[in-house]
N, C-alpha and C positions, 0 to 999 in steps of 0.2 A: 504494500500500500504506500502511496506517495503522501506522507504526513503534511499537511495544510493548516496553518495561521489561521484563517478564514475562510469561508465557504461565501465571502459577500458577490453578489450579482453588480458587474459593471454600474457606474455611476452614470446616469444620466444626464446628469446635471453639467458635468465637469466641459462640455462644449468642443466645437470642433478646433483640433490640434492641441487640444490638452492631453498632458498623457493621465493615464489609466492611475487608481489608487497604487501603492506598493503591493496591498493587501489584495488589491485584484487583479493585477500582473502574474502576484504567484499562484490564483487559483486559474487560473486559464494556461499558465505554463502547466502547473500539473495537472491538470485537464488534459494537454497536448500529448505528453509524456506516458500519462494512465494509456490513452488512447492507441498513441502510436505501437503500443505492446498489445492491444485490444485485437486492431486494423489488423498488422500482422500476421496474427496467431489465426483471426476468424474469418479476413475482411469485410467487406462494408455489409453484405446481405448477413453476415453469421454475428457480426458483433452485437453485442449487450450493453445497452447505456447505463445499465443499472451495474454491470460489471466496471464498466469505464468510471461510474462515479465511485464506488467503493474503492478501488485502485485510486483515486486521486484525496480520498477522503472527503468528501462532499456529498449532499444530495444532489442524485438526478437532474431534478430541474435547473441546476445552474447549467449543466451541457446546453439547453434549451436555449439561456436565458444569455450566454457567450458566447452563441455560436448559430441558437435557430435548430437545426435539427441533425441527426445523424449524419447525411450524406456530408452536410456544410461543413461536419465535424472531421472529416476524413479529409476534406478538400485541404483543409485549413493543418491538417497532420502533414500531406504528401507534399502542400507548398513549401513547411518548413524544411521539411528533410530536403529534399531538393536544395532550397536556399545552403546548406549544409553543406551538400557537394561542390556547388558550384563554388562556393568559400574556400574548399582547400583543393581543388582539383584544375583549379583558371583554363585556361584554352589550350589546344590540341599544338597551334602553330610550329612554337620554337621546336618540340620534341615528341612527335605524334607517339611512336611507341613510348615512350617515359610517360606520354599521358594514361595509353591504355593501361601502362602498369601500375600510377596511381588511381586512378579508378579501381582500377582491380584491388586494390588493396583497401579501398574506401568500403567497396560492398564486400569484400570478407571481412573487417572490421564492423560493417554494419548491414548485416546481413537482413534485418528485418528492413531494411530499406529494397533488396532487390525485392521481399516478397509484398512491401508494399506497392511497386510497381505492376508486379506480376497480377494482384487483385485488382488493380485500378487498369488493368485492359481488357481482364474479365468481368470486369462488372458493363453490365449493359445500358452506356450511359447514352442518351440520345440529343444533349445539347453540347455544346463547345467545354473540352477541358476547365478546370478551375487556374484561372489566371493565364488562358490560353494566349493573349498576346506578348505579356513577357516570357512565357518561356519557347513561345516561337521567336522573339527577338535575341532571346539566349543562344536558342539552338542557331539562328542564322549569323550571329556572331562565330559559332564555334565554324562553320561551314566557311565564312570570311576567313579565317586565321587559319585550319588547314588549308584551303585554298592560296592563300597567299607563299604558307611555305613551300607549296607545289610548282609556285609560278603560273598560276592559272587563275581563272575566274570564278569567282562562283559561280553555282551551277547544279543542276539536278543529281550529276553525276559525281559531284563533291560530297553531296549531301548525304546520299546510298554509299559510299566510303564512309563518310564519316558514323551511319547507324551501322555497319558492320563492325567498327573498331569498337562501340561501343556493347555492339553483343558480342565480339570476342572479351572483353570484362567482364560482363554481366554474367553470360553463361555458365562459368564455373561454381558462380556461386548461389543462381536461381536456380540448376539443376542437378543437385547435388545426387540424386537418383544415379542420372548421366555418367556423372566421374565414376560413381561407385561402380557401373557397368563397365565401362570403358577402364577399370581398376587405375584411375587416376585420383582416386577422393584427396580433398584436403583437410589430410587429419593431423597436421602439425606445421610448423613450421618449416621445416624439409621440404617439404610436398607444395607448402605455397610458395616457397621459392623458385623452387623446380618448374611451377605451372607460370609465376609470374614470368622468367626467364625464356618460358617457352613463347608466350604470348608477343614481347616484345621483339625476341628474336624475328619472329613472323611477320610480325607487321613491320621491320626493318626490310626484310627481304621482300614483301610486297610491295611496300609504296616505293623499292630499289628499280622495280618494274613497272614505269606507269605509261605500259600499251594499253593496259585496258580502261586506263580514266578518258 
């Protein structure tokens, strides 16, 4: 359970560009936090708000009352964690494989992040992403800075390079199934070395080859 100060509901009062109480920063962060171990484990159709509040120590109704509802509640988990990576992973440019391999190293360090992705493309959503224009201006950022290191333009064909490099990252550690068949699991240290080294190695000798961009 994530121990809480207060359970108080956002202030209404406090106006636009005021920040939030102390006291209601930290129940909305652990709010975030309950949740993002919630998301995870169930995602969005299987999770329990009643589970999400007791993990944060609060009643219920304050998810409601900080957030609106369920779905909003996830959006506002997958924004963060996202905001997380892009914090310590920057753009592909200077050292595309060095990029794949921090990434790689970000989702087996934070592995309920691959499988918060992995629920948020199975879940059956019918309107636009949550915060769909900045993280399309993210992603077309990163598509600008490998392209640039390529000496090319951006482009369609930058872009499908650049989601390969990052499900050569992601896969090891969304499908951990996978490795254990493939008798590649990463069950220590050793073994994430061994996978990270291979990763980059590959994507050196790929992008060494660019007839097919």
């Amino acid at each position: 359970m994530w121990p809480m100060p207060s359970d108080d509901v956002p202030s209404t009062s406090s106006g636009p560009g005021r920040a939030a109480s102390p006291r209601a920063e930290s129940t909305r962060l652990a709010l975030l936090a309950a949740a993002r171990e919630e998301f995870a484990e169930h995602g969005i159709a299987g999770a329990r708000v009643d589970r999400i509040a007791r993990r944060a120590g609060v009643n219920k109704e304050r998810i409601y009352g900080y957030f609106g509802n369920k779905e909003k509640l996830f959006d506002a988990v997958i924004e963060t964690a996202l905001d997380e990576l892009i914090e310590v992973t920057a753009l592909p440019g200077d050292d595309p494989a060095g990029w794949v391999g921090r990434m790689f190293d970000y989702y087996r360090d934070h592995p309920d992040l691959a499988r918060l992705l992995l629920w948020e493309g199975l879940y059956g959503r019918t309107e636009s992403l949550p915060e769909q224009r900045r993280r399309v201006a993210h992603c077309q950022d990163k598509v600008a800075s490998l392209a640039a290191n390529l000496g090319r333009e951006p482009s369609p064909e930058i872009g499908r390079l650049l989601l390969v490099l990052t499900g050569l990252a992601l896969t090891p550690v969304a499908f951990p199934q996978l490795a254990e068949l493939f008798r590649t699991p990463l069950d220590g240290p050793e073994a994430a070395a061994e996978m990270r080294e291979h990763l980059t190695a590959f994507v050196r000798m790929a992008l060494a080859n660019t007839d097919f961009l």
